[in-house]
N, C-alpha and C positions, 0 to 999 in steps of 0.2 A: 504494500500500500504506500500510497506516496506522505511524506510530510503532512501534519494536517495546517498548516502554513500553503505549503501549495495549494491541496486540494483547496482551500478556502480561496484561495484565488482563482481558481478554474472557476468555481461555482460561482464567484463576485463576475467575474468578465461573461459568463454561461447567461447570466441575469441581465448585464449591461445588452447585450446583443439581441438578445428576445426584444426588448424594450426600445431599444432605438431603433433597430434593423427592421422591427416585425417579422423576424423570422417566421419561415413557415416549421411547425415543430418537425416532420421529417429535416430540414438542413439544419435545423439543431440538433437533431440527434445525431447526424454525420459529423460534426462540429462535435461533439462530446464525445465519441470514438476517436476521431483526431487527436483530442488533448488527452485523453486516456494513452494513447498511445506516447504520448509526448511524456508525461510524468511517469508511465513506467521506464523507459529511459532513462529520464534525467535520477532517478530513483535507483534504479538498475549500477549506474556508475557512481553514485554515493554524492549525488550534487543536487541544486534546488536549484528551484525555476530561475531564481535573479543570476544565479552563479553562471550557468551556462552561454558556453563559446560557441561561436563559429563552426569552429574545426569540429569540435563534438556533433554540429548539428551535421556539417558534412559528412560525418563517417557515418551518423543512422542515414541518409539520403544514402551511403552507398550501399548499406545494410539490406536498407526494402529493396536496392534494385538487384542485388546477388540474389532474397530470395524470391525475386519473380515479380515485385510488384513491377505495374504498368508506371509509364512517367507520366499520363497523364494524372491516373491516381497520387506518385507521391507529388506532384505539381499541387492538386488539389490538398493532399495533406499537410504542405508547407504551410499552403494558403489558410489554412486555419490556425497554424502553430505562428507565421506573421502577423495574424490578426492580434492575440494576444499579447506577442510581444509588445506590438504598436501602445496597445491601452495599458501595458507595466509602464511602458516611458511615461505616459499621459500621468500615469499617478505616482513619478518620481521614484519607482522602485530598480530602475535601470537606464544608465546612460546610453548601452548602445542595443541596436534588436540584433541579437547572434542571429536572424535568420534574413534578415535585410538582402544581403546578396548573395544567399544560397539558392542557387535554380536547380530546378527539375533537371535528370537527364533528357537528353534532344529526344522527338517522338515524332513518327509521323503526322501528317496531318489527315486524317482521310475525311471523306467528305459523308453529311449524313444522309441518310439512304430516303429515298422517296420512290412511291409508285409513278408507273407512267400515265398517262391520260388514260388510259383504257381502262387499265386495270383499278382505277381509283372511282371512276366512274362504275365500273360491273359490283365494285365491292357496295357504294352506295344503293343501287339497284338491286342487288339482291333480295331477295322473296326465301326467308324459309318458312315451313309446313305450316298451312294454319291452326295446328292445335294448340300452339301458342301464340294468340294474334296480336296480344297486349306485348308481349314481351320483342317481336319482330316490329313492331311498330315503333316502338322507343328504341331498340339498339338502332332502326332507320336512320330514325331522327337525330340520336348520339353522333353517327357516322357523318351524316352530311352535315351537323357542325363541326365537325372537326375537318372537315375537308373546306366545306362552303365556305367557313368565316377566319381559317388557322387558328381554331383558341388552342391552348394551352388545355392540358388535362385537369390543373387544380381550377383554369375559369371555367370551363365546362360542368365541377362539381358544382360550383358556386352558383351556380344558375337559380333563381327562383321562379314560380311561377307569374309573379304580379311585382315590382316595382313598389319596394317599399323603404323608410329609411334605414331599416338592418338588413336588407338584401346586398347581396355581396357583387350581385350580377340579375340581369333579368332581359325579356328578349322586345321589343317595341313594334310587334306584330304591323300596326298600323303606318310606319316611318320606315320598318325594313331593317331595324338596327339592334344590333347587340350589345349592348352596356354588362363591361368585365370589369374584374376587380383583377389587377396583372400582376407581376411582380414589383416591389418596393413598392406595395398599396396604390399602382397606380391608375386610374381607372381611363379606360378609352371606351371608343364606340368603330364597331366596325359593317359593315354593311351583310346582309343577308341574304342571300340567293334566293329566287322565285321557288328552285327544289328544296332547299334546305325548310322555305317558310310554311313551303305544303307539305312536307315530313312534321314541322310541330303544330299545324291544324289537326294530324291526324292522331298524332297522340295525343294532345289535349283530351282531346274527343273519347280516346280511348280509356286516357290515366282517369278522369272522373268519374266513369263507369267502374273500372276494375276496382279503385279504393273507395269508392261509396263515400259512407258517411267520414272515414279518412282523410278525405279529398282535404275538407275548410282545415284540417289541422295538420296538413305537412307542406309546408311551401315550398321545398323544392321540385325542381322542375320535373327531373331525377329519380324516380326511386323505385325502391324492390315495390314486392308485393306486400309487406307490411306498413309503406308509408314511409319506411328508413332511408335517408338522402344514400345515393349511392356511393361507394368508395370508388377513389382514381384503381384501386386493385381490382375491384368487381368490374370495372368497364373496361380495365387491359383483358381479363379473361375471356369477356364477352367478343371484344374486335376480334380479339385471335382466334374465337372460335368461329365468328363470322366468315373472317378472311378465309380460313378450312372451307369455309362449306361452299363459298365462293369460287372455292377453283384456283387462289391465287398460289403461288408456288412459295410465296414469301409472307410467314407469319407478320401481321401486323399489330406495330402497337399506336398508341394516340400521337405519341409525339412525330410518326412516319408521316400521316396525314396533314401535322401541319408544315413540314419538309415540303409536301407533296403542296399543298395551297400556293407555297410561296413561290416556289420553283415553277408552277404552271401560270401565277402570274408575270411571274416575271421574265418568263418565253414568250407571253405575248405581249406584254407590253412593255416591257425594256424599263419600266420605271422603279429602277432599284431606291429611289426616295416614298414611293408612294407601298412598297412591300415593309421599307422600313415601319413605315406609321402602321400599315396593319395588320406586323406582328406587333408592334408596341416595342422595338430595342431600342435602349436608349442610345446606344453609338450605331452607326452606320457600317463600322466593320464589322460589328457582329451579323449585319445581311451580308455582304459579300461572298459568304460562300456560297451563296446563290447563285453570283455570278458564274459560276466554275460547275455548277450544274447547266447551268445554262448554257456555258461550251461546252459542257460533256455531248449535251444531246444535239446542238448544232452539226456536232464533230460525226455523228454519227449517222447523220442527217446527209450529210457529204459522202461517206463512207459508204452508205447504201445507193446514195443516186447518180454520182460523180463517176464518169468511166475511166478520169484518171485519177483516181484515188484510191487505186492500190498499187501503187508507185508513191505515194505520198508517204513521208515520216511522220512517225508521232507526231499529235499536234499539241501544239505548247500549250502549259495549262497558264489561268491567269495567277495573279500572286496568290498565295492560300492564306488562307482566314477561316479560324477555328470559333464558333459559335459556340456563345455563352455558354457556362458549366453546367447551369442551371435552367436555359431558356428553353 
Protein backbone atom coordinates (compact mmCIF):
# COMPACT_ATOMS: atom_id res chain seq x y z
CA UNK A 1 0.00 0.00 0.00
CA UNK A 2 1.38 3.22 -0.79
CA UNK A 3 2.04 6.10 2.09
CA UNK A 4 -1.03 7.38 3.47
CA UNK A 5 0.48 10.84 2.66
CA UNK A 6 0.37 9.90 -0.90
CA UNK A 7 -2.68 8.13 -1.07
CA UNK A 8 -4.36 11.34 0.51
CA UNK A 9 -3.02 13.12 -2.25
CA UNK A 10 -4.35 10.91 -5.04
CA UNK A 11 -7.80 11.18 -3.44
CA UNK A 12 -7.32 15.32 -3.00
CA UNK A 13 -6.25 15.64 -6.86
CA UNK A 14 -9.08 12.31 -7.76
CA UNK A 15 -11.69 15.14 -6.11
CA UNK A 16 -10.09 18.40 -7.63
CA UNK A 17 -10.70 16.66 -11.25
CA UNK A 18 -14.22 15.39 -10.81
CA UNK A 19 -15.12 18.89 -9.89
CA UNK A 20 -13.53 21.17 -12.40
CA UNK A 21 -13.16 18.76 -15.24
CA UNK A 22 -16.73 17.09 -14.96
CA UNK A 23 -15.37 14.10 -15.56
CA UNK A 24 -17.32 11.45 -16.82
CA UNK A 25 -17.00 8.71 -13.98
CA UNK A 26 -15.79 5.90 -16.43
CA UNK A 27 -12.39 8.45 -17.29
CA UNK A 28 -12.14 8.76 -13.65
CA UNK A 29 -11.82 5.56 -13.08
CA UNK A 30 -9.08 5.05 -15.88
CA UNK A 31 -7.42 8.17 -14.02
CA UNK A 32 -7.55 6.12 -10.76
CA UNK A 33 -5.98 2.99 -12.26
CA UNK A 34 -3.31 5.28 -13.61
CA UNK A 35 -2.38 6.67 -10.32
CA UNK A 36 -2.79 3.35 -8.62
CA UNK A 37 -0.22 2.27 -10.92
CA UNK A 38 1.97 5.25 -10.29
CA UNK A 39 2.15 4.83 -6.31
CA UNK A 40 2.74 1.40 -6.55
CA UNK A 41 5.85 2.28 -8.04
CA UNK A 42 6.87 5.01 -6.57
CA UNK A 43 6.07 2.74 -3.21
CA UNK A 44 7.77 -0.29 -4.90
CA UNK A 45 11.32 1.73 -4.96
CA UNK A 46 10.96 3.17 -1.33
CA UNK A 47 10.17 6.92 -2.56
CA UNK A 48 6.82 9.30 -2.35
CA UNK A 49 5.11 11.14 -4.74
CA UNK A 50 7.03 14.62 -4.06
CA UNK A 51 10.50 12.64 -4.18
CA UNK A 52 10.25 11.22 -7.51
CA UNK A 53 12.68 12.00 -10.64
CA UNK A 54 12.62 11.89 -14.16
CA UNK A 55 15.00 9.16 -14.62
CA UNK A 56 12.65 6.80 -12.29
CA UNK A 57 9.69 7.90 -14.32
CA UNK A 58 11.68 6.93 -17.50
CA UNK A 59 12.72 3.40 -16.53
CA UNK A 60 8.70 2.55 -15.47
CA UNK A 61 7.94 4.17 -19.26
CA UNK A 62 10.54 1.51 -20.27
CA UNK A 63 9.16 -1.03 -17.83
CA UNK A 64 5.36 -1.07 -19.45
CA UNK A 65 7.00 -1.06 -22.97
CA UNK A 66 9.38 -4.47 -22.33
CA UNK A 67 6.13 -5.95 -20.94
CA UNK A 68 3.92 -5.37 -23.94
CA UNK A 69 2.02 -2.28 -23.04
CA UNK A 70 0.99 -0.25 -26.27
CA UNK A 71 2.46 3.54 -26.50
CA UNK A 72 -0.41 4.69 -27.03
CA UNK A 73 -1.72 3.24 -23.79
CA UNK A 74 1.52 4.38 -21.62
CA UNK A 75 1.04 7.90 -23.63
CA UNK A 76 -2.36 7.94 -22.12
CA UNK A 77 -0.96 6.62 -18.68
CA UNK A 78 1.73 9.57 -18.47
CA UNK A 79 -1.19 11.65 -19.35
CA UNK A 80 -2.70 11.16 -16.08
CA UNK A 81 0.41 10.62 -13.90
CA UNK A 82 1.29 14.76 -15.69
CA UNK A 83 -1.93 15.66 -14.70
CA UNK A 84 -1.09 15.21 -11.08
CA UNK A 85 2.19 16.24 -11.08
CA UNK A 86 0.87 19.79 -12.63
CA UNK A 87 -1.63 20.26 -9.44
CA UNK A 88 1.43 19.06 -6.74
CA UNK A 89 3.38 22.21 -8.40
CA UNK A 90 -0.03 24.35 -8.03
CA UNK A 91 -0.03 23.59 -4.25
CA UNK A 92 3.66 24.17 -3.79
CA UNK A 93 4.55 20.52 -2.96
CA UNK A 94 7.14 20.27 -5.82
CA UNK A 95 9.22 22.58 -7.87
CA UNK A 96 9.66 20.47 -10.85
CA UNK A 97 6.98 17.76 -12.67
CA UNK A 98 9.52 14.53 -13.08
CA UNK A 99 7.00 13.67 -15.91
CA UNK A 100 7.07 17.07 -17.98
CA UNK A 101 9.33 15.78 -20.72
CA UNK A 102 9.00 12.04 -20.45
CA UNK A 103 7.18 10.97 -23.95
CA UNK A 104 5.59 7.92 -24.80
CA UNK A 105 7.47 5.45 -27.14
CA UNK A 106 6.81 6.41 -31.02
CA UNK A 107 3.50 4.45 -32.35
CA UNK A 108 1.95 4.22 -35.29
CA UNK A 109 -0.60 6.26 -36.32
CA UNK A 110 -3.59 4.25 -38.00
CA UNK A 111 -6.44 5.66 -38.91
CA UNK A 112 -10.17 4.85 -37.30
CA UNK A 113 -12.19 2.58 -39.09
CA UNK A 114 -15.53 3.57 -40.73
CA UNK A 115 -18.00 1.66 -42.98
CA UNK A 116 -18.43 2.50 -46.43
CA UNK A 117 -21.66 4.14 -47.84
CA UNK A 118 -23.21 0.83 -48.50
CA UNK A 119 -22.74 -0.93 -45.99
CA UNK A 120 -23.63 1.99 -43.29
CA UNK A 121 -26.71 2.49 -45.14
CA UNK A 122 -27.92 -1.71 -45.24
CA UNK A 123 -26.89 -1.61 -41.47
CA UNK A 124 -29.49 1.26 -40.99
CA UNK A 125 -32.18 -0.55 -43.07
CA UNK A 126 -32.03 -3.45 -41.63
CA UNK A 127 -35.48 -5.35 -40.72
CA UNK A 128 -35.16 -8.05 -38.11
CA UNK A 129 -38.01 -10.68 -37.34
CA UNK A 130 -41.18 -9.19 -36.13
CA UNK A 131 -41.54 -10.96 -32.99
CA UNK A 132 -39.68 -8.27 -31.51
CA UNK A 133 -41.00 -5.17 -33.02
CA UNK A 134 -40.54 -2.80 -30.19
CA UNK A 135 -37.08 -3.75 -29.79
CA UNK A 136 -36.08 -3.54 -33.94
CA UNK A 137 -37.73 -0.32 -33.81
CA UNK A 138 -35.46 1.55 -31.26
CA UNK A 139 -32.20 -0.37 -32.07
CA UNK A 140 -33.55 1.48 -35.93
CA UNK A 141 -33.66 4.41 -34.47
CA UNK A 142 -30.31 4.08 -32.13
CA UNK A 143 -28.51 3.37 -35.56
CA UNK A 144 -29.41 6.17 -37.69
CA UNK A 145 -28.60 8.47 -34.95
CA UNK A 146 -25.56 7.47 -34.67
CA UNK A 147 -24.84 7.53 -38.35
CA UNK A 148 -27.50 10.60 -39.36
CA UNK A 149 -26.23 13.08 -36.69
CA UNK A 150 -22.35 11.57 -35.55
CA UNK A 151 -23.38 11.65 -31.61
CA UNK A 152 -21.09 10.21 -29.46
CA UNK A 153 -22.23 7.13 -27.47
CA UNK A 154 -22.46 8.95 -23.90
CA UNK A 155 -24.87 11.90 -26.08
CA UNK A 156 -26.87 9.40 -27.51
CA UNK A 157 -27.60 7.90 -23.69
CA UNK A 158 -28.36 11.33 -22.62
CA UNK A 159 -31.10 11.75 -24.98
CA UNK A 160 -34.58 12.54 -23.35
CA UNK A 161 -37.66 12.34 -24.56
CA UNK A 162 -39.12 16.03 -24.10
CA UNK A 163 -36.62 19.11 -23.47
CA UNK A 164 -36.52 19.95 -20.12
CA UNK A 165 -34.07 21.93 -17.63
CA UNK A 166 -32.38 18.47 -16.34
CA UNK A 167 -32.34 16.94 -19.66
CA UNK A 168 -28.98 16.23 -20.64
CA UNK A 169 -29.99 16.07 -24.52
CA UNK A 170 -33.34 15.87 -26.29
CA UNK A 171 -34.31 15.78 -30.05
CA UNK A 172 -36.49 19.09 -31.71
CA UNK A 173 -38.74 16.85 -33.98
CA UNK A 174 -40.36 20.04 -35.36
CA UNK A 175 -36.68 22.37 -36.25
CA UNK A 176 -34.98 18.96 -37.29
CA UNK A 177 -32.37 19.22 -34.58
CA UNK A 178 -30.52 17.41 -31.89
CA UNK A 179 -29.40 19.24 -28.75
CA UNK A 180 -26.38 17.09 -27.00
CA UNK A 181 -24.70 17.59 -23.83
CA UNK A 182 -20.74 16.67 -25.41
CA UNK A 183 -17.76 16.51 -23.84
CA UNK A 184 -16.35 19.25 -21.22
CA UNK A 185 -20.39 19.83 -20.71
CA UNK A 186 -20.46 21.39 -23.87
CA UNK A 187 -23.79 21.57 -25.51
CA UNK A 188 -24.30 21.81 -29.43
CA UNK A 189 -27.08 21.31 -31.94
CA UNK A 190 -26.63 19.25 -34.90
CA UNK A 191 -29.10 18.66 -37.79
CA UNK A 192 -31.37 15.59 -38.23
CA UNK A 193 -31.98 13.50 -41.26
CA UNK A 194 -35.41 13.10 -42.83
CA UNK A 195 -34.49 8.97 -42.10
CA UNK A 196 -33.17 9.21 -38.90
CA UNK A 197 -36.50 11.70 -37.96
CA UNK A 198 -38.85 8.98 -39.30
CA UNK A 199 -36.96 6.06 -37.30
CA UNK A 200 -37.87 8.36 -33.82
CA UNK A 201 -41.78 8.85 -35.03
CA UNK A 202 -41.73 5.29 -35.15
CA UNK A 203 -40.41 4.44 -31.84
CA UNK A 204 -42.02 7.17 -30.20
CA UNK A 205 -45.07 5.43 -31.21
CA UNK A 206 -43.87 2.24 -30.34
CA UNK A 207 -41.95 3.17 -26.64
CA UNK A 208 -45.52 4.55 -25.33
CA UNK A 209 -47.34 1.51 -26.04
CA UNK A 210 -44.68 -1.08 -24.92
CA UNK A 211 -44.03 0.93 -21.36
CA UNK A 212 -47.68 1.99 -20.75
CA UNK A 213 -48.26 3.52 -17.62
CA UNK A 214 -44.19 3.62 -17.42
CA UNK A 215 -44.03 5.98 -20.28
CA UNK A 216 -44.87 9.66 -17.97
CA UNK A 217 -42.17 8.27 -15.45
CA UNK A 218 -38.88 7.45 -17.55
CA UNK A 219 -37.62 10.25 -19.71
CA UNK A 220 -35.33 8.96 -21.43
CA UNK A 221 -35.48 8.44 -24.89
CA UNK A 222 -33.71 5.18 -24.58
CA UNK A 223 -34.78 2.39 -22.80
CA UNK A 224 -35.17 -1.46 -21.87
CA UNK A 225 -38.33 -2.82 -21.23
CA UNK A 226 -38.48 -1.94 -17.73
CA UNK A 227 -38.38 1.85 -18.26
CA UNK A 228 -34.37 1.65 -17.32
CA UNK A 229 -32.21 4.49 -19.46
CA UNK A 230 -30.20 2.23 -21.56
CA UNK A 231 -26.21 1.70 -20.94
CA UNK A 232 -23.53 2.96 -23.76
CA UNK A 233 -22.78 -1.32 -22.81
CA UNK A 234 -26.26 -2.57 -23.63
CA UNK A 235 -26.38 -0.42 -27.02
CA UNK A 236 -22.59 -1.76 -28.17
CA UNK A 237 -24.18 -5.37 -27.75
CA UNK A 238 -27.15 -4.42 -29.59
CA UNK A 239 -25.16 -2.62 -32.89
CA UNK A 240 -22.83 -5.64 -32.97
CA UNK A 241 -25.47 -7.96 -32.86
CA UNK A 242 -27.27 -5.83 -35.55
CA UNK A 243 -24.37 -5.57 -37.77
CA UNK A 244 -24.26 -9.95 -37.59
CA UNK A 245 -27.41 -10.16 -38.77
CA UNK A 246 -26.99 -7.44 -41.37
CA UNK A 247 -24.40 -9.38 -43.30
CA UNK A 248 -21.74 -7.00 -42.49
CA UNK A 249 -18.25 -8.62 -42.29
CA UNK A 250 -17.01 -6.19 -39.67
CA UNK A 251 -18.40 -6.12 -36.19
CA UNK A 252 -19.78 -2.76 -35.33
CA UNK A 253 -19.49 -0.42 -32.50
CA UNK A 254 -21.06 3.20 -31.95
CA UNK A 255 -18.01 5.05 -32.15
CA UNK A 256 -17.58 3.38 -36.03
CA UNK A 257 -20.69 5.19 -37.09
CA UNK A 258 -19.66 8.40 -36.06
CA UNK A 259 -16.01 7.80 -38.01
CA UNK A 260 -18.50 6.74 -40.69
CA UNK A 261 -20.85 10.29 -40.59
CA UNK A 262 -17.83 12.20 -40.63
CA UNK A 263 -15.86 10.60 -43.38
CA UNK A 264 -19.19 10.59 -45.73
CA UNK A 265 -19.56 14.01 -45.14
CA UNK A 266 -16.75 15.07 -45.75
CA UNK A 267 -16.37 13.00 -49.34
CA UNK A 268 -18.88 15.06 -50.24
CA UNK A 269 -18.56 18.03 -49.31
CA UNK A 270 -14.94 18.95 -48.69
CA UNK A 271 -15.83 21.08 -45.66
CA UNK A 272 -13.51 19.99 -43.05
CA UNK A 273 -14.74 23.30 -40.86
CA UNK A 274 -18.30 22.41 -41.13
CA UNK A 275 -17.54 18.37 -39.81
CA UNK A 276 -15.43 20.13 -37.21
CA UNK A 277 -18.63 21.97 -35.73
CA UNK A 278 -20.68 18.66 -36.07
CA UNK A 279 -18.77 16.45 -34.25
CA UNK A 280 -18.32 19.26 -31.71
CA UNK A 281 -13.98 19.10 -31.55
CA UNK A 282 -12.62 21.66 -30.09
CA UNK A 283 -9.25 21.86 -32.22
CA UNK A 284 -9.53 21.23 -35.99
CA UNK A 285 -6.63 18.74 -35.83
CA UNK A 286 -8.51 16.54 -34.17
CA UNK A 287 -10.81 16.24 -37.61
CA UNK A 288 -8.16 15.90 -39.88
CA UNK A 289 -7.97 12.57 -39.81
CA UNK A 290 -10.79 12.62 -41.89
CA UNK A 291 -8.82 14.09 -44.28
CA UNK A 292 -6.75 10.93 -44.87
CA UNK A 293 -9.99 8.82 -45.08
CA UNK A 294 -10.90 10.86 -47.52
CA UNK A 295 -7.77 10.20 -49.63
CA UNK A 296 -7.91 6.70 -48.75
CA UNK A 297 -11.11 6.27 -50.75
CA UNK A 298 -10.33 8.97 -53.54
CA UNK A 299 -7.19 6.64 -53.88
CA UNK A 300 -9.08 3.93 -54.46
CA UNK A 301 -11.58 5.49 -56.45
CA UNK A 302 -8.52 5.81 -59.18
CA UNK A 303 -7.38 2.58 -58.46
CA UNK A 304 -10.45 0.96 -59.77
CA UNK A 305 -11.22 3.22 -62.78
CA UNK A 306 -7.84 4.63 -63.92
CA UNK A 307 -6.37 2.40 -66.80
CA UNK A 308 -3.00 3.75 -65.72
CA UNK A 309 -3.16 3.02 -62.21
CA UNK A 310 -1.46 0.19 -61.89
CA UNK A 311 1.78 1.44 -62.96
CA UNK A 312 1.04 4.17 -60.36
CA UNK A 313 3.15 4.07 -56.78
CA UNK A 314 1.69 4.25 -53.56
CA UNK A 315 -0.19 7.40 -53.18
CA UNK A 316 1.12 9.61 -50.51
CA UNK A 317 -0.83 9.92 -47.54
CA UNK A 318 -1.65 13.43 -46.08
CA UNK A 319 0.10 14.51 -42.80
CA UNK A 320 -1.42 12.13 -39.95
CA UNK A 321 -3.50 13.35 -37.19
CA UNK A 322 -4.47 11.00 -34.25
CA UNK A 323 -8.06 11.92 -32.94
CA UNK A 324 -8.98 12.79 -29.40
CA UNK A 325 -8.26 9.85 -26.74
CA UNK A 326 -11.57 10.25 -25.73
CA UNK A 327 -13.61 11.68 -28.75
Amino acid sequence: MPPADDAQLVQAYLEHVRVEKRLAERTLALYSLDLDKLTTEVHRNGLTLVSVQSTQVRRWVAQMHSAGRSPRGIALILSGWRGLYRWLARQGLIHHNPVQDVRAPKAGKPLPKALGVDDSVRLASHAEAADAPELESRDRCITELLYGCGLRIGELVGLDVQASAQARGWIDVQAGEAHVLGKGSKRRSVPVGRAALQALADWLSIRSIWLGERAAHSPALFVGAGGQRLTPQHIRVRLKRRSQLAGLTTPVHPHMLRHSFASHVLQSSGDLRAVQELLGHASISTTQVYTRLDFQHLAKVYDAAHPRAVARATPPERPPALPDPED
